[in-house]
C-alpha positions in Angstrom: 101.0 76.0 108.1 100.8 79.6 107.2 103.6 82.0 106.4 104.5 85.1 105.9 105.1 87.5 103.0 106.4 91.3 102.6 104.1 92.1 99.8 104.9 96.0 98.9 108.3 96.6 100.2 109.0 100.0 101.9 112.1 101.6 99.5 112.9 104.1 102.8 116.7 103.1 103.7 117.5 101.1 107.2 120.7 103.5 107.5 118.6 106.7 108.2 116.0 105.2 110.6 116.5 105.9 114.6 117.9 103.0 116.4 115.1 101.7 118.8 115.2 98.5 121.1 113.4 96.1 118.5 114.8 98.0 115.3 114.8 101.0 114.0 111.9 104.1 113.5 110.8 105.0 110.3 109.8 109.0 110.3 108.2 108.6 106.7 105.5 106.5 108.3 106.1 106.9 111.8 106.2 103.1 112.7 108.8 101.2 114.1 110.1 98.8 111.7 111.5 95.4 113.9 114.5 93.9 112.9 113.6 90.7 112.2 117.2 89.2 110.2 118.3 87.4 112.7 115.1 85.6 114.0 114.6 82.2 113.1 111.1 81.4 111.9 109.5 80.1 114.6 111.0 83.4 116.6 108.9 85.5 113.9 105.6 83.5 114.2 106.2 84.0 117.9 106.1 87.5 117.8 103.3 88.2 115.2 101.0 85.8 117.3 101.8 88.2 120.7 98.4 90.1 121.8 98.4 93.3 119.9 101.1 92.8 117.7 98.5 93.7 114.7 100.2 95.4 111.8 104.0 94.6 112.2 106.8 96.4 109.7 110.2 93.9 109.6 113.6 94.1 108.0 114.3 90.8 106.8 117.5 89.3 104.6 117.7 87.0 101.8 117.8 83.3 102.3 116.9 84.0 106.2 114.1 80.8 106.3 115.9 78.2 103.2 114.1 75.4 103.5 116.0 72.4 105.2 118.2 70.4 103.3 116.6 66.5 103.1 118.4 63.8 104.8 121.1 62.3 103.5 121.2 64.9 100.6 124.6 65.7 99.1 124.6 69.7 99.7 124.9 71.9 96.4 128.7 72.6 97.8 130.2 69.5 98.3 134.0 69.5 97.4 134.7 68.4 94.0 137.3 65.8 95.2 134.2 64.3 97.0 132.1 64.1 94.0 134.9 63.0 91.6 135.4 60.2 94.6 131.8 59.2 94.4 131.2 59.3 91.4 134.1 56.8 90.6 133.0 54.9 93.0 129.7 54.7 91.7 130.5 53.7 88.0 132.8 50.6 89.6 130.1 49.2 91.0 128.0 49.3 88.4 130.6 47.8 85.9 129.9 44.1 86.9 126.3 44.3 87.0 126.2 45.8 83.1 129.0 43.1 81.7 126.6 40.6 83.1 123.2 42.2 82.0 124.2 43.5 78.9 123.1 40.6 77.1 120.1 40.0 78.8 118.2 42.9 79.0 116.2 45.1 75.6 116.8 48.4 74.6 118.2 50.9 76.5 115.6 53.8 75.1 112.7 51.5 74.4 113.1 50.6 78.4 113.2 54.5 78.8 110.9 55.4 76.5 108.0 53.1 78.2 108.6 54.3 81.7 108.3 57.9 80.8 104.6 56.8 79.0 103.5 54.8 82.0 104.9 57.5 84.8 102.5 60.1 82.3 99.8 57.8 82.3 99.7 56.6 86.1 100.3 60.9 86.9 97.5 61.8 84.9 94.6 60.0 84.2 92.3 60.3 81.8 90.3 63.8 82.1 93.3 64.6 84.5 96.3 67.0 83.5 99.8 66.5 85.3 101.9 70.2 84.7 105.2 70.0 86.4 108.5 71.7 86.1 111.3 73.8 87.6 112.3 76.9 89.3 115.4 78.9 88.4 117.0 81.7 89.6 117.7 84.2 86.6 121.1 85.4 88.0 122.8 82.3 88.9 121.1 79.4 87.3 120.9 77.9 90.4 117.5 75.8 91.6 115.0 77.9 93.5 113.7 75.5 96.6 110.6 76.7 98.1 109.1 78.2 95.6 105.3 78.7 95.7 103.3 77.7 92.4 99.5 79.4 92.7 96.5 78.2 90.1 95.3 81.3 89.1 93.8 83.0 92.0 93.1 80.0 93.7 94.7 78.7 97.1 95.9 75.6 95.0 99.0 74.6 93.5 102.3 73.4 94.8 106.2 74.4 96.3 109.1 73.4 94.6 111.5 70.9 96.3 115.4 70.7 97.1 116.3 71.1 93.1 113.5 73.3 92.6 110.9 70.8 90.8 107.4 70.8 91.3 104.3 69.2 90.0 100.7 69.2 90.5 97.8 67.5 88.7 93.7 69.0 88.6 90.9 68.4 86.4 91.4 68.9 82.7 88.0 70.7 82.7 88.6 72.7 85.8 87.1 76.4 86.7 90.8 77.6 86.5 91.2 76.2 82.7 90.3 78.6 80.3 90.2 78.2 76.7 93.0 75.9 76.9 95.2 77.3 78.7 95.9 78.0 82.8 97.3 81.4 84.5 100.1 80.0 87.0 101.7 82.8 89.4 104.9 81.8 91.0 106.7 83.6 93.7 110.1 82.6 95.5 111.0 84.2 98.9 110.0 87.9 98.2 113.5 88.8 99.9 115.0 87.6 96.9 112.9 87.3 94.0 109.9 89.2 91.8 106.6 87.5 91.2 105.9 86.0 87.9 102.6 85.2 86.3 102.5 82.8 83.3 100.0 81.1 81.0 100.2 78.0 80.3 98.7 75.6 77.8 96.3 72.6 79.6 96.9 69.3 77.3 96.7 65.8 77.8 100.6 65.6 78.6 102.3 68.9 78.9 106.1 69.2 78.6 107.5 70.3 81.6 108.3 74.2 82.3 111.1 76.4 83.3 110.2 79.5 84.7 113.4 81.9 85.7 112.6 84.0 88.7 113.8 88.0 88.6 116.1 89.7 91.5 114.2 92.1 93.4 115.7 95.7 93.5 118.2 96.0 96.5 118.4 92.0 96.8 119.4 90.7 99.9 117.0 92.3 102.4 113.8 94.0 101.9 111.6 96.1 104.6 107.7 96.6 104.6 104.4 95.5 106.1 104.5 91.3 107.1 101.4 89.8 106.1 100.0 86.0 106.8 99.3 83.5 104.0 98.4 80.1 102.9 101.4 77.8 101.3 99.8 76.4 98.2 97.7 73.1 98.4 96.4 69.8 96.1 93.9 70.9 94.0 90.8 69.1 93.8 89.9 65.9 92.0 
């Protein structure tokens, strides 16, 4: 499904414009600039698919299309009584089934240490390159979901999930590759966050990034041009 982007936002300040009955009138560039903060997505795709929309300015605000939360995931803001509960709960359950299997079962980090090779090996195999990793917000630390991970210039690559992770794998040999190494650029809702281009080195099992996004100027809501594109896809094999 495509999106929607605001890729050069307009610095001109809301506060001055005119008041109109979609939004507000810029007089720098004589267009009227819709507000758009309190549409839901759907209600934006709506109205940049009317006939004769074409080029649309929008005020939009930060966080305005988060990605759903997963069912029957904990939200990030649970009350620490509730974890603390949980998580109690959690280890006394468990504390039967270790007495009884501590005995029987091999090493803790040799178990661990195996499934991590075999999880590589089955991701990735041979003349195949697995690069994952996470998404961070620079301010707060906090998981960036959503996130869109581009190959280069190509249309491939992948979004991050609830905590932020993402992962992708593509031919070891690829176009993309060069020398070695792969240009990735990753860009979280542009409402929020700058774009950020990074190299990164193509071996057989690549540790897994972090990449912290930036705050744009004026976070919170940003104004400009809307313009269509392509969430990232599965590259080729």
């Amino acid at each position: 499904m495509s999106s929607f982007a605001v890729p050069n936002p307009c610095p001109q300040p809301w506060a001055t414009m005119s008041p109109t009955t979609a939004g507000r009138f810029c007089g720098q560039c004589q267009h009227e600039v819709v507000d758009f903060s309190a549409f839901s997505e759907a209600e934006v795709r709506a109205w940049l698919a009317r006939p004769g929309a074409g080029s649309v300015c929008g005020m939009f605000r930060a966080g305005q299309f988060a990605p759903p939360v997963a069912a029957g995931a904990m939200p990030a803001a649970a009350p620490r009584w509730r974890r603390l509960l949980l998580t109690g709960l959690a280890l006394l359950s468990l504390k039967p089934l270790l007495s009884s299997c501590q005995n029987a079962r091999p090493n803790a980090a040799t178990v661990s240490g195996a499934t991590e090779q075999a999880d590589e090996l089955a991701a990735a195999p041979q003349g195949q390159v697995t690069i994952r990793g996470r998404v961070l917000d620079d301010s707060t630390s906090q998981a960036v979901a959503g996130a869109e991970i581009f190959i280069a210039d190509t249309p491939y690559g992948a979004t991050t999930d609830e905590q932020g992770n993402f992962s992708f794998t593509m031919q070891q040999q690829w176009g993309p590759v060069q020398q070695g190494s792969v240009r990735l650029r990753v860009a979280g809702s542009p409402f929020v966050f700058e774009p950020q281009v990074l190299s990164v080195a193509v071996s057989p099992a690549p540790a897994p990034l972090t990449v912290r996004l930036k705050s744009v100027p004026g976070r919170g809501q940003i104004m400009g041009k809307v313009v269509g594109h392509e969430p990232p896809q599965k590259p080729p094999l």
